[in-house]
N, C-alpha and C positions, 0 to 999 in steps of 0.2 A: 788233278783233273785237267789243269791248263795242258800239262806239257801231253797227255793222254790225247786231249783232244787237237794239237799237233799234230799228235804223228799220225792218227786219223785222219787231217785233210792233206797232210802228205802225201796218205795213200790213195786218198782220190785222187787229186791231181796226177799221179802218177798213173792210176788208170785210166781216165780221161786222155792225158797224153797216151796213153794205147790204144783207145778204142780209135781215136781225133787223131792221128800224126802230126797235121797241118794248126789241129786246135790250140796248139800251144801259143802259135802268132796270133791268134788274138785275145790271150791273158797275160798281163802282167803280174810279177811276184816279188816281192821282198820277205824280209822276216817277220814283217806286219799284216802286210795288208796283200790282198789278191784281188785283180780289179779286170771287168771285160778291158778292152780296149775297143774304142768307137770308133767302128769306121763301116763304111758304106755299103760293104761283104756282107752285115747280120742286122740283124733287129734284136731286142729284146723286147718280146709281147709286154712286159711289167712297163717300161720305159713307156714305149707307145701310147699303152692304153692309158696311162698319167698327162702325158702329153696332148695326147686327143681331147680328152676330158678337159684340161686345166683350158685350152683354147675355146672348148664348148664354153664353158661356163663365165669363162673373162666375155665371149664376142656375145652370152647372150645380156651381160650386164650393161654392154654398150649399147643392145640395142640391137644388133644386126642379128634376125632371130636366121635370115637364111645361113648364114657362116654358121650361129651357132647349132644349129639342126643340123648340119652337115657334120662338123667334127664331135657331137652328141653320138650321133649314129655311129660314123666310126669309132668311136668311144669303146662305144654299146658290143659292137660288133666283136672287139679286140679282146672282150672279157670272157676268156673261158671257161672259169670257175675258180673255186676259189686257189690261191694261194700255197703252192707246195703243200697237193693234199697229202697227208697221211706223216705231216711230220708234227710235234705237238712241242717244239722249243718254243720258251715262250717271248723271243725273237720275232720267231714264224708266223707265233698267235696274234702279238698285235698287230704287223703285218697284215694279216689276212683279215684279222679285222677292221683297218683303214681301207686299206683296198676293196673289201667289201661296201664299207657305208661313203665311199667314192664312187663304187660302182651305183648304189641308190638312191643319190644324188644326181647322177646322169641320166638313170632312167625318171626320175620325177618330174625332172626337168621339159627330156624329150616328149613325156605327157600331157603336161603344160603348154608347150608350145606345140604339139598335133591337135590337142584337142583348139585350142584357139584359132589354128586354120582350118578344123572343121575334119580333120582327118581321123577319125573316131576310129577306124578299122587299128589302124598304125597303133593307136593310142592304147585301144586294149593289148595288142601284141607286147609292148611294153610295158603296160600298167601288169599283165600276167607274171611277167619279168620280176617285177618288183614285189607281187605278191611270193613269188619262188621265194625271196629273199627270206624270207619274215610269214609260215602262214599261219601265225596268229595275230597279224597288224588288223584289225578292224578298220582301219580307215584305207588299207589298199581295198579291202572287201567292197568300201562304200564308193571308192572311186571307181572298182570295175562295173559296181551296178550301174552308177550315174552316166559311165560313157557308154553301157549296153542301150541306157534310156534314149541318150541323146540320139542315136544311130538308129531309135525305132524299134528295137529289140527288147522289150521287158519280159516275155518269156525267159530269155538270155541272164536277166539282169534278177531274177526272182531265184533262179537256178545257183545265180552266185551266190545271194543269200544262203538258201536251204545249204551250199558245201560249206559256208562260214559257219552255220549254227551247227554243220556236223563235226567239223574239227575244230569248235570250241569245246562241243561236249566230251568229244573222245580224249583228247586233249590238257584239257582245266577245267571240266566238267561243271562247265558252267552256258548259259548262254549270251546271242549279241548284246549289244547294250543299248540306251535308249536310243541312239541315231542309227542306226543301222538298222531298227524294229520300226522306227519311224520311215525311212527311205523304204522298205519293204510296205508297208501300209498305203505310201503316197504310191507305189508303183500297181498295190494290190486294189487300190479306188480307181487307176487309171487317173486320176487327180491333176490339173495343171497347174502347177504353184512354182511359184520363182525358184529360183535355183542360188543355193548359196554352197557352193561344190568345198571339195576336202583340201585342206592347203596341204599339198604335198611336199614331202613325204612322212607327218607328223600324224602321229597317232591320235590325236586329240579334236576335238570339235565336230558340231551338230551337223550335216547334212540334208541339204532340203535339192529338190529335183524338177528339173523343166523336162515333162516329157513330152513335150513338143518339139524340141529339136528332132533335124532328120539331117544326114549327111549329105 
């Protein structure tokens, strides 16, 4: 199987060097190992989007939330999905699995930090992101309603409910659970009670809603 799968990335390479003439200066090869070579001429979006990310989430530990919103975003922006689709080596898999729960790490984040400057539009654009990721996470559910609230919108934020109870039932045919049916209730009394919002991006814990916030 080793030497099999040899002389299959021989033949890539050899067509790569086909399609690339020039592509060959920037790989290196031995009998081992095959490696880009880094230089100023290319990106790798993989690379990048680690690098964005790893910088968001170190400057937002210090403290500096503008640096970290900034390379958050470009983080966010670099991810285009997942991870060598359509290959299934289980290489690839956990690959695509890190990089995925890397990428939901950044958007949680950048949620965190829009909504704490008030920026609630930005907030759902990314909290939608995040529910893409996962849509049977209940608590991205509860976090889209709570920043529909904030922003003055619970028509918006009621609507999120009803698509959660619909693809839970279709789904695991089951329905929300008690904080999610709770945050539907405080939004369906119109109700103003403190706000004790979802720690992102954990599936777990009660949701309460101030909907008196306005952007």
């Amino acid at each position: 199987m080793e030497a099999q799968a040899r002389t299959n990335l021989r033949q890539l390479l050899h067509h790569l060097r086909s399609a690339l003439p020039e592509g060959g200066r920037f790989i290196t090869a031995d009998s081992q190992n095959i490696l880009w070579r880094s230089t100023p001429e290319f990106a790798i979006d993989v690379a990048a989007f680690e690098q964005a990310a790893a910088r968001g989430l170190e400057t937002g530990k210090a403290g500096d939330e503008v640096a970290s919103r900034k390379e958050l975003e470009k983080a966010a922006s670099l991810y285009g999905g997942d991870f060598m689709p359509g290959l299934y080596d289980e290489w690839v898999e956990e690959e695509r699995k890190r990089l995925r729960q890397k990428f939901s790490d950044v958007l949680g984040q950048l949620v965190v930090l829009l909504e704490q400057t008030g920026g609630f539009s930005s907030a759902i654009q990314y909290a939608e992101r995040l529910l893409a990721l996962d849509p049977l996470c209940e608590t991205s559910y509860q976090t889209l309603m709570h920043l529909h609230a904030l922003k003055g919108d619970r028509a918006a934020a009621l609507l999120v409910y009803h698509h959660c109870a619909t693809v839970l039932r279709r789904e695991l045919d089951t329905e929300p659970g008690p904080a999610t049916r709770k945050l539907r209730d405080e939004l369906t009394r119109q109700d103003v009670i403190s706000s004790n919002k979802p720690n992102m991006p954990t599936r777990t814990g009660a949701t309460q809603l101030a909907l008196t916030g306005r952007q």
